[in-house]
N, C-alpha and C positions, 0 to 999 in steps of 0.2 A: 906299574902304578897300582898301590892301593886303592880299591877302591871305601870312598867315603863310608861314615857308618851312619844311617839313620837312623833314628828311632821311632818303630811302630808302633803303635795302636790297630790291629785288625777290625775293621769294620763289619760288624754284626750281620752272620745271614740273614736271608731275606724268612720270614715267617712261611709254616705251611699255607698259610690264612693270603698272605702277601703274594706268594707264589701264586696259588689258583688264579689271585684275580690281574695276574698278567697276560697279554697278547701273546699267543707264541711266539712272536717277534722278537720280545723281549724276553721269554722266559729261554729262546734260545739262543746262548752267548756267541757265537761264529753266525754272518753276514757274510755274503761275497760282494762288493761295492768296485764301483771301476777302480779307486785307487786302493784297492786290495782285499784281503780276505781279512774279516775286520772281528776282533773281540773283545767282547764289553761283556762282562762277568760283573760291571759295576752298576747298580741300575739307581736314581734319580741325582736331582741336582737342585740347588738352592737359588740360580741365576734368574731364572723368568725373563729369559731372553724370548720377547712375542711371537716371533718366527719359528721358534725352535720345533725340528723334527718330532721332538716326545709327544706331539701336540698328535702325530699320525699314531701313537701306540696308546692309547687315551692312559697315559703317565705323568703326562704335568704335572700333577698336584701334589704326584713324589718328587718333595723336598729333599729327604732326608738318605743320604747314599747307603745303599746295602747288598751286599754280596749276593748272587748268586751261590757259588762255589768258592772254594779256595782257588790261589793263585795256581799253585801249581796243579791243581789238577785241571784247570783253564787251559794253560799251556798245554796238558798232554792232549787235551782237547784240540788244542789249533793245530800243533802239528800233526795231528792222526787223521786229523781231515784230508776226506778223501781227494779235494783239492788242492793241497797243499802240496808244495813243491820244494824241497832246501836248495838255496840261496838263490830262488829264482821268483816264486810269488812273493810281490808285495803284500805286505802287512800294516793293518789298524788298529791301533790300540784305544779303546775309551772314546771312541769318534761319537757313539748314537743316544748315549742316556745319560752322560754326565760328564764332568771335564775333570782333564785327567791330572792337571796341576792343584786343583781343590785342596788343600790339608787335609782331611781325609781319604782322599785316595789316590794320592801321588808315590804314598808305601809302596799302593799295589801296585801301579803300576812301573816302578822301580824295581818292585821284586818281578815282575814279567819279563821287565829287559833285562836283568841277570841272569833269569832262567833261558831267555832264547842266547843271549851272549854267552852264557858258559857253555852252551851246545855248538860256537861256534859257525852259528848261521849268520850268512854275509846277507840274508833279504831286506830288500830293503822296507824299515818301519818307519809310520808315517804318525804323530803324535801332536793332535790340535787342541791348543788350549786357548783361552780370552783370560787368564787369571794371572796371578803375580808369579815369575819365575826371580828367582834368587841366584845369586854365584853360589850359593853353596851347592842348589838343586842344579849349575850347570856343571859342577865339580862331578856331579854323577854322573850327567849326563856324558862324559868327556871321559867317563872312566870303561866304557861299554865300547870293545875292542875290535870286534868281530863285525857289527851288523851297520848297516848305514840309515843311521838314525836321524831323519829329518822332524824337527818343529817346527811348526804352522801356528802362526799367531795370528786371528783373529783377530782383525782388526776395520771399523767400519764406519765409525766417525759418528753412528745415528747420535741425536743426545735429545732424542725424543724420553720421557722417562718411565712411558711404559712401554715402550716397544722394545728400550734396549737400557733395562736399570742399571745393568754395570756400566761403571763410568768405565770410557775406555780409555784413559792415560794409564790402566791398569798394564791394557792389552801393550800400548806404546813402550812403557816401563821397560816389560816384560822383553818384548821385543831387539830391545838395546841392551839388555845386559844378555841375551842371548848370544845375540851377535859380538860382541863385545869379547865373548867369552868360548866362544865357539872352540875345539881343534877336531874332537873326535866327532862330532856332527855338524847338521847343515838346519839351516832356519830360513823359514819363507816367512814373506808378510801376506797374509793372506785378509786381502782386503774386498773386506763382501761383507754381507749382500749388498748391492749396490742399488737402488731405490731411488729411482726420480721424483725431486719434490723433498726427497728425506737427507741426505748425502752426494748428491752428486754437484755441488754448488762447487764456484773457484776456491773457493778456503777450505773444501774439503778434497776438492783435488791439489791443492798445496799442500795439505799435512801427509798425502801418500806421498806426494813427491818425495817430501823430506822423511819420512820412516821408510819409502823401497832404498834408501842408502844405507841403512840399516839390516840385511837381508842378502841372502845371498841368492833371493829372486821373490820376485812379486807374482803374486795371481791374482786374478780378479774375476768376479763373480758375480749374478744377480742372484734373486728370491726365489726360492724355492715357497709355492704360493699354492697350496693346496686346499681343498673345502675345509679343513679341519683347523688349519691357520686363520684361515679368513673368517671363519667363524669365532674365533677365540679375539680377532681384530675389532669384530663385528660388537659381539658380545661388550665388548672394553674401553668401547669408546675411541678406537685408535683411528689413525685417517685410512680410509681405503686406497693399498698403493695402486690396485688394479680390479678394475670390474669384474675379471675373470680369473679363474682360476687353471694349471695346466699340472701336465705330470712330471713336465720338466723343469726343470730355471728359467727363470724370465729376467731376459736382458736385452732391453727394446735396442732397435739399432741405432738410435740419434747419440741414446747414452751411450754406447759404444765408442763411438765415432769420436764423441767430444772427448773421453776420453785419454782414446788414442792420439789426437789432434793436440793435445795438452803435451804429452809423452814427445811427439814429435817436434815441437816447436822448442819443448826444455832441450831437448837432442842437438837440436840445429843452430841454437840460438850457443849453446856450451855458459852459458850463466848461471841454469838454471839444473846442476846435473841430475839425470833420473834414475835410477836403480833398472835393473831390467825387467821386462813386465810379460807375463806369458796368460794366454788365456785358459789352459788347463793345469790342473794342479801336479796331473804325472811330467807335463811337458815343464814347469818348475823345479820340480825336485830333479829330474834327468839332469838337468842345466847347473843346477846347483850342487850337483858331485861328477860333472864332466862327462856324462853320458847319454847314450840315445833314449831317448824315450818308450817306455818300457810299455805304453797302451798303445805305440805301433800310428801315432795321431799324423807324422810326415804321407800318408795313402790319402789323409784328406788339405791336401795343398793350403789350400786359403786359410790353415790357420797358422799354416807359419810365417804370412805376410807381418808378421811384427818378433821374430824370431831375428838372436845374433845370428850371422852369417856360419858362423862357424858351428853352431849348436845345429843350422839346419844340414849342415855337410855330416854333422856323427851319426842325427837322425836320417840324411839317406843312404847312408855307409849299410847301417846295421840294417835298414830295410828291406825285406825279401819275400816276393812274392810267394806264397807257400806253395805246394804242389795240393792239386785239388785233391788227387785221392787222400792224400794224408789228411787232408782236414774234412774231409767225409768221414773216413776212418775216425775221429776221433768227435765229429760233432755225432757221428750217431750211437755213439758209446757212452755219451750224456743226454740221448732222447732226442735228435734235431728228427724234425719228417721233415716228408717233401724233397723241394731241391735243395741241395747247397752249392750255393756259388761262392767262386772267386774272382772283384774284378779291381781293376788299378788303384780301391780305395780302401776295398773291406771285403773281409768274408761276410756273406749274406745267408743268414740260418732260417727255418722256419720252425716251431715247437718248442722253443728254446724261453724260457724266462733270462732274467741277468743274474744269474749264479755260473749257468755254464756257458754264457757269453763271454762274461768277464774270465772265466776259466781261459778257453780256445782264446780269446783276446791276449794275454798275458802270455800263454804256449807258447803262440806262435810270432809275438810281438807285431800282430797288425787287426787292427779294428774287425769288431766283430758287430754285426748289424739284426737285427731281428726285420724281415722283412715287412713286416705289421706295421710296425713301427719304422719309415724311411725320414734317414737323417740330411734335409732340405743345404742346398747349396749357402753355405756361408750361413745358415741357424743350426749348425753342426752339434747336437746336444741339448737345445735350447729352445723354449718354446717360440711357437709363430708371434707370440704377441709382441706387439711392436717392429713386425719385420713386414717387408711387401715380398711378396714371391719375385724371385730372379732368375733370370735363364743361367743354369750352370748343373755342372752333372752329379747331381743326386743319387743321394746310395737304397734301396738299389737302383 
């Protein structure tokens, strides 16, 4: 297959002046994120989505997208990292400062996926956008031979108009001619944040229904609701979704429940069909190109209770407890102290931030836990708010 020709416009580096007054966060393009080693060489965005993470790197107010570096010296970047693994660490493209279907920077990140596709890397890359996708941009998409390239479309129903300007039949659009158009990739509906009060009403759980048919797996997700968001809510006049603030996502458990409850009745009832719905984003994309789940998530049971049968038989196939010396061997070769454990759910590190969590996570394909931080029985990831403690076995 030929692949399509686009036409560029290169988007303007970022100024010495621009540069200084970046976070390092942002001024440094590779992130390690659980669903993978992530590069954004692209830094702002025109959306003013209220929630939005830029809100943690004091970036909002970059409207206007502007390069870092060039593309390919991005890539020699990502794969030189010393995390980096060929055809084995997942990859993020454009996930942290800006979206990556935008008209201005849909070039670059076109020209990424050629450069990791003509080096014939099969890892898999993970590409989330809320913007308009086109047959022509899935004609590219489709032309990228080597890598198993998943789109995630953002999609969340707010139609609040300052928490979530873009209208999102944008995101829906988008969505259906993805799918529509799909061969060489795979496309999730990725339906979040989910916000009690805001989106979780029956006509907002009908419009998922009828777009996870659209998708070759649904994820779903709450708020990521941090002092820096809540402050910008605060500021703006927006409704407070939550008195408090946490480090993780916040998805109380009633919202949970309903719905799951919604999901099972479409199920049972066969009227009403529902797309399949997974509650982590790796455990989606696994499902959505036939394979086990690459963050190793089957060690913590209770979240495959809404898992096909057959997706939880590959994820416990490939599941293997590691042998401790080998993952002592290798967490202490990225800084763990203390003990390292291994018990029937996760390896348990101590010194470790999540660059070399998510690293040993990936390695080894089984959950990697910072013991600081222990991940509560069925709030797996997610913060305590709106959850009551339950008896069940906690990591560590």
């Amino acid at each position: 297959m030929t692949a399509p020709v686009i036409p560029r416009r290169l988007l303007p580096l970022l100024s010495p002046e621009q540069r200084d007054g970046l976070k390092p966060e942002l001024a440094d393009p590779i992130e390690y994120r659980k669903s993978g080693l992530s590069l954004n060489h692209v830094v702002g965005c025109p959306l003013e989505c209220g929630y939005c993470v830029r809100h943690l790197f004091d970036n909002f107010e970059m409207k206007t997208p502007r390069r870092l570096m060039s593309d390919a010296a991005a890539v020699e970047l990502l794969v030189s990292h010393p995390f980096f693994r060929p055809h084995r660490t997942p990859l993020q493209l454009f996930n942290r400062a800006t979206d990556s279907m935008l008209p201005v920077v849909k070039p670059h990140l076109f020209a990424v996926l050629r450069d990791l596709d003509e080096r014939e890397l099969t890892n898999h890359v993970l590409v989330i956008t809320r913007w308009k996708v086109s047959a022509q941009d899935c004609a590219v998409l489709n032309s990228f031979r080597h890598l198993r390239l998943t789109i995630l479309v953002t999609h969340s129903g707010i139609d609040h108009p300052t928490i979530e300007p873009v209208n999102s039949t944008y995101a829906a659009d988008s969505l259906r001619t993805l799918y529509e158009h799909a061969e060489n990739y795979r496309t999730v509906h990725y339906w979040r944040p989910i916000v009690p009060g805001l989106n979780d009403s029956a006509e907002h759980i009908e419009q998922a229904r009828e777009l996870s048919l659209h998708a070759h797996a649904t994820v779903f997700t709450g708020l990521f609701f941090r002092d820096e968001i809540k402050t910008y809510f605060d500021s703006h006049g927006m409704p407070m979704p939550y008195e408090d603030t946490a480090r993780r996502k916040i998805m109380p458990e009633q919202t949970e429940q309903r719905l799951l409850d919604a999901f099972e009745a479409a199920k049972l009832s066969g009227a009403a069909p529902w797309g399949t719905v997974f509650r982590k984003t790796s455990c989606g994309v696994a499902y959505a190109w036939g394979e086990a789940d690459y963050n190793g998530h089957y060690g913590v049971r209770e979240l495959c209770d809404i898992c096909p049968a057959q997706q939880v038989a590959r994820c416990k196939k490939a599941w293997v407890r590691p042998a401790l010396d080998a993952v002592v061997h290798e967490a202490r070769a990225v800084g763990a102290v203390g003990d390292v454990e291994v018990n029937d759910r996760a390896i348990v590190v101590e010194g470790l931030d999540e660059p070399p969590r998510y690293f040993l996570q990936h390695g080894f394909g089984y959950q990697c836990h910072a013991r600081e931080h222990p991940h509560h029985y069925r709030q797996h990831g997610r913060a305590s708010i709106g959850w009551q403690a339950e008896d069940g076995p906690d990591t560590p």
